[in-house]
C-alpha positions as CSV (number, residue, x, y, z in Angstrom):
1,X,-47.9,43.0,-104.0
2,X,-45.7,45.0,-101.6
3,X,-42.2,46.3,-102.8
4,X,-38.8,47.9,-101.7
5,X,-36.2,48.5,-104.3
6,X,-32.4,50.0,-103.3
7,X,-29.5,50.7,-106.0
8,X,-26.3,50.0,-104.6
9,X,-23.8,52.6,-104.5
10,X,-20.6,52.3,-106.6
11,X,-17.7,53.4,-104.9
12,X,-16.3,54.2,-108.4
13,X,-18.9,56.8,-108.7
14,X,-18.6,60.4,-109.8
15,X,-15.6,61.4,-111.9
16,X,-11.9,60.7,-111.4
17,X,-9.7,63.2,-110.4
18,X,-7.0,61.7,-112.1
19,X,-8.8,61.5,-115.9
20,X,-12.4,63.8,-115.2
21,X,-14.1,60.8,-116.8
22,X,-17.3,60.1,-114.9
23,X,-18.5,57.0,-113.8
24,X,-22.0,55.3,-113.1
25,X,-23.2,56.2,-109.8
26,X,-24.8,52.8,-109.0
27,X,-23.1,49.1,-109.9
28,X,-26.6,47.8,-109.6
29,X,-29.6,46.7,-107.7
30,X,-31.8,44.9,-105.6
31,X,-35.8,44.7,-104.9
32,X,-37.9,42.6,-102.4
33,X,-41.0,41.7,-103.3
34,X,-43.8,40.1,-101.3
35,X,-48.0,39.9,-100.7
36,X,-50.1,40.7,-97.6
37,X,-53.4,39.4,-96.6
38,X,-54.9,41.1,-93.7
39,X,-52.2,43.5,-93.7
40,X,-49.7,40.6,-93.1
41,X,-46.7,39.6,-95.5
42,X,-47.5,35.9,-96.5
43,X,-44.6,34.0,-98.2
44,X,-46.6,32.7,-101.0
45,X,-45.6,34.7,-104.3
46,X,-47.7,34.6,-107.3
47,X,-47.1,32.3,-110.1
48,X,-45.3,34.7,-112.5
49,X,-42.8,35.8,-109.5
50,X,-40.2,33.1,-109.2
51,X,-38.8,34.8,-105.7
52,X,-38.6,37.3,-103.3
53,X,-35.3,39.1,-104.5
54,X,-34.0,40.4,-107.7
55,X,-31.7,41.7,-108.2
56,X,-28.9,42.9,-111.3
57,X,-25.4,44.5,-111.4
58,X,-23.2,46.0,-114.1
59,X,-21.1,44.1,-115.7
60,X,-17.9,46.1,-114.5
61,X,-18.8,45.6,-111.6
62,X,-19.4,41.9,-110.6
63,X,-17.0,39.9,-108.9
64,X,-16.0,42.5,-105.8
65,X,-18.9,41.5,-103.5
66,X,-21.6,44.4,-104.2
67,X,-24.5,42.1,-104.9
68,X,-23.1,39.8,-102.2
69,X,-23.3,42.9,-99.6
70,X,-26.7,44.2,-101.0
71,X,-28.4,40.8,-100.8
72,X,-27.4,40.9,-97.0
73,X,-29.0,44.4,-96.3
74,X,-32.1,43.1,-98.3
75,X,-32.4,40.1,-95.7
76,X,-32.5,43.1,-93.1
77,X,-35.0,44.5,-95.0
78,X,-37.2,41.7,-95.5
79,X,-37.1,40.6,-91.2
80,X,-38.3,44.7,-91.0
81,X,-41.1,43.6,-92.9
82,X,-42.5,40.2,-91.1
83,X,-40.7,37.9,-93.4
84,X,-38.5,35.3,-91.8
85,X,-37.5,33.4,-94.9
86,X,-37.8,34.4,-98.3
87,X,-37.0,32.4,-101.7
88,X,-34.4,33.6,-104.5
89,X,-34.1,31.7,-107.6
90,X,-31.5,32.0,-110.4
91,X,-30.6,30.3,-113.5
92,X,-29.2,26.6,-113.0
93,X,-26.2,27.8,-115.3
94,X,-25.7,31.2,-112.8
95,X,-22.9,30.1,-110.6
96,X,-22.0,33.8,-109.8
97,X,-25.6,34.1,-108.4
98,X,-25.4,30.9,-106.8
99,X,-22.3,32.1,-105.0
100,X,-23.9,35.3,-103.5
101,X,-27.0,33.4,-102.3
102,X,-25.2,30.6,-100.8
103,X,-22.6,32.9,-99.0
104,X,-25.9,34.4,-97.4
105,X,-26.7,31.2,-96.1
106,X,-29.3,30.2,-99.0
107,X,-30.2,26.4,-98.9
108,X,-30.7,24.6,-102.3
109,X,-34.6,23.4,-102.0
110,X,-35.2,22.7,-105.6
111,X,-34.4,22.5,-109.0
112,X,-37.4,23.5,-111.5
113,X,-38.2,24.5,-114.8
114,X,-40.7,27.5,-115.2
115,X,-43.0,27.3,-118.6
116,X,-43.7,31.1,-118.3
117,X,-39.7,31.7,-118.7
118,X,-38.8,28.6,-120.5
119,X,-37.3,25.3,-120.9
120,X,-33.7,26.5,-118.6
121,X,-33.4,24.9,-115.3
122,X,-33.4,27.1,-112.3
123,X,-32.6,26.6,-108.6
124,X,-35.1,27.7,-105.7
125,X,-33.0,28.5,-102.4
126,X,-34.6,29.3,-99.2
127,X,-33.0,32.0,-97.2
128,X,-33.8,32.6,-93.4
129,X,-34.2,36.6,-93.0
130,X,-33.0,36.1,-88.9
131,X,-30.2,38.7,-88.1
């Protein structure tokens, strides 16, 4: 399995002039995964991987478009590689992560329960990689 991880700079990072209090220098990350055959990507993920995309942010740092903006580059990312759709899934309950997938023109494919997680509800959207 092929991978490409990026942490996405905060722009509160380093220390405030103002207090000398430093600050984390990433508010989170992102990481594309997908498998070759032949030297190829293929879209087909294994069973335990649930998508293409992961990703995470801190908690201070949700809600001003950084996972939003990161998702994006990823899709840039993933064309670079041979992939020209890729799958994201998130908890049924997630409506932040719903939010950043849909505003990256994710379409809602599925709903599904996965036993190796367990018994939650999650969405699979498809996402089309084409700048």
């Amino acid at each position: 399995m092929a991978a490409r991880s990026i942490a996405f700079p905060a722009r509160r990072a380093g220390s405030s002039p103002k207090t000398g209090r430093s600050g984390p220098s990433s508010a989170g990350s992102i990481n594309l995964r997908w498998q070759e055959k032949d030297g190829r990507p293929i879209l087909a993920l294994p069973e335990h991987v649930l998508g293409h995309v992961g990703y995470t942010i801190l908690p201070a740092f949700a809600g001003h478009g950084y996972a939003t903006a990161a998702l994006a580059a990823m899709l840039g990312v993933a064309h670079e590689a041979g992939l020209p759709e890729i799958t994201i899934t998130c908890d049924a309950t997630n409506l932040a992560s719903r939010r950043i997938i849909e505003k990256n023109g994710g379409r809602l494919i599925e709903t599904f329960v996965a036993p190796l997680y367990g018994p939650d509800q999650r969405l699979r959207f498809l996402v089309s990689t084409a700048p």
